[in-house]
N, C-alpha and C positions, 0 to 999 in steps of 0.2 A: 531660163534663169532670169533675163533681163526682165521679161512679161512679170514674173512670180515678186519681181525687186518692185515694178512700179506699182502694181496692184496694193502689195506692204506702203511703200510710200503714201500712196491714196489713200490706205485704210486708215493710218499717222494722220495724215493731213483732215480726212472728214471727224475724226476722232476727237482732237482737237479743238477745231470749229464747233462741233456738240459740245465739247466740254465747258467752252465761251459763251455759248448760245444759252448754257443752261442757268448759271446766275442771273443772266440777261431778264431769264423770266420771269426768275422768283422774283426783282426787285421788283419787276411790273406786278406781279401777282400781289406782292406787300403793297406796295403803294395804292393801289388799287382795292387792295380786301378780297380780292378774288382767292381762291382756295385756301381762304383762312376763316370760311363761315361754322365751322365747327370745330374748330382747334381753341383748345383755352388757354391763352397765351396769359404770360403773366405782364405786360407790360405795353402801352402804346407809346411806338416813334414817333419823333416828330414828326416822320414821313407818313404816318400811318393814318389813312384818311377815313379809317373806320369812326365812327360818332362816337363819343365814350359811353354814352344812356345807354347807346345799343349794346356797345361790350360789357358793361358790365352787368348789362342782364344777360346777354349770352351765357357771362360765365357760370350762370347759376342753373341746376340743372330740371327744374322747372319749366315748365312753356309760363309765359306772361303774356297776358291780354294786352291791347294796343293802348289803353288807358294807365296801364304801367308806366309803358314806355315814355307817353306824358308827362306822366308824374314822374318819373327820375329825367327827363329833361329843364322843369319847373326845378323839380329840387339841385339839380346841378347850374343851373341858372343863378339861384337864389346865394347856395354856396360861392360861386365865381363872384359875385358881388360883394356877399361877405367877407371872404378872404381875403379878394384881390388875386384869386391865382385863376389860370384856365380851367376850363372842365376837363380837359386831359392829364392837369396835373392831378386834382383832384381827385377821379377814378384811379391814379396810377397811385399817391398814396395811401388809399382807401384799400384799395388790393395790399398794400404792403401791410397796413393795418391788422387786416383779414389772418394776413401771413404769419404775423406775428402773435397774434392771440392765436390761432389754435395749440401749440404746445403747451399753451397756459387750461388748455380744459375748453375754451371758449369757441364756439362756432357761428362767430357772426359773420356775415356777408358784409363785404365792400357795400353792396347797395343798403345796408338797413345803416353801417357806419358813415357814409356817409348825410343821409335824412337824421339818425341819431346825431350825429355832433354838429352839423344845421342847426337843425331846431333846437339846442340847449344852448347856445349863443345870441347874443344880440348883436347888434350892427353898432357897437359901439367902436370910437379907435381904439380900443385897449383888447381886439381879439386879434388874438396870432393866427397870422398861417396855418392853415389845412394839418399842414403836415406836422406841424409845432404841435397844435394843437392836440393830432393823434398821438404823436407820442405824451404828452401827458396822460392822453385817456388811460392809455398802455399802461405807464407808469401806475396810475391809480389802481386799474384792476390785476397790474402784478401786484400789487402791495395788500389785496384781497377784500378791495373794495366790488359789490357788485355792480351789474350794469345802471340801476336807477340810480344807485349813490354814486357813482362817477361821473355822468350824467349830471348830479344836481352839484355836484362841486364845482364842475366845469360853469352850470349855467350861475352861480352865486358869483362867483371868480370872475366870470368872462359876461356877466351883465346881459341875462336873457332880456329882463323888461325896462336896460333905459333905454 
């Protein structure tokens, strides 16, 4: 009976221990990007040292050539410039974007939403925030504006060519 008590305690005690061990991982796993190379997460942490060019072509379900990858590093560049926000904010609103036009009929990608409201802005002080900015796009094509005519509101508004 004593033997059958401490082997139960042992089993408690290792039991335990695994159960401690196992967040343990996952942080290292998160912070790392380890066993998150195929999961389409809707969001990057702070902690999250994944690249956002990369995730947000991850999420799409395409293969991209390494010349992509370029160009949405150039265009998340260009954007962190213009806005003034990080490229992790960026891709993280841009997802949100994505999220929110599709109920509305609309199936754009983060990646083409972001390169789209880039390049329909200029580098004037009078452009808002990434994510100001997508919600207006939002606003415009709930209100049943199409994609070029929102697009060319935003670049009239927000000063493509001063």
């Amino acid at each position: 009976m004593q033997r059958t008590l401490t082997i139960a305690a042992i089993s408690v005690v290792l039991g335990i221990l695994g159960c401690e061990e196992q967040p343990q991982e996952q942080q290292t796993q998160k912070r790392s990007g380890l066993g998150y190379a195929s999961k389409k997460t809707d969001w990057l942490d702070l902690q999250d040292d994944r690249e956002p060019a990369k995730w947000l072509l991850s999420r799409e379900n395409s293969h991209h050539p390494p010349t992509d990858l370029t160009r949405m590093r150039q265009t998340l560049m260009t954007a962190s410039t213009r806005f003034g926000e990080s490229s992790r904010m960026i891709a993280n609103r841009a997802v949100q974007l994505e999220t929110m036009l599709h109920p509305l009929g609309e199936r754009e990608t983060a990646v083409s939403l972001v390169d789209d409201l880039t390049s329909a802005v200029g580098q004037s002080n009078k452009v808002p925030g990434f994510g100001t900015l997508g919600e207006y796009y939002y606003n415009l094509r709930k209100a049943g504006f199409t994609k070029p005519q929102a697009l060319k509101d935003l670049s009239k508004r927000y000063g493509r060519d001063e």
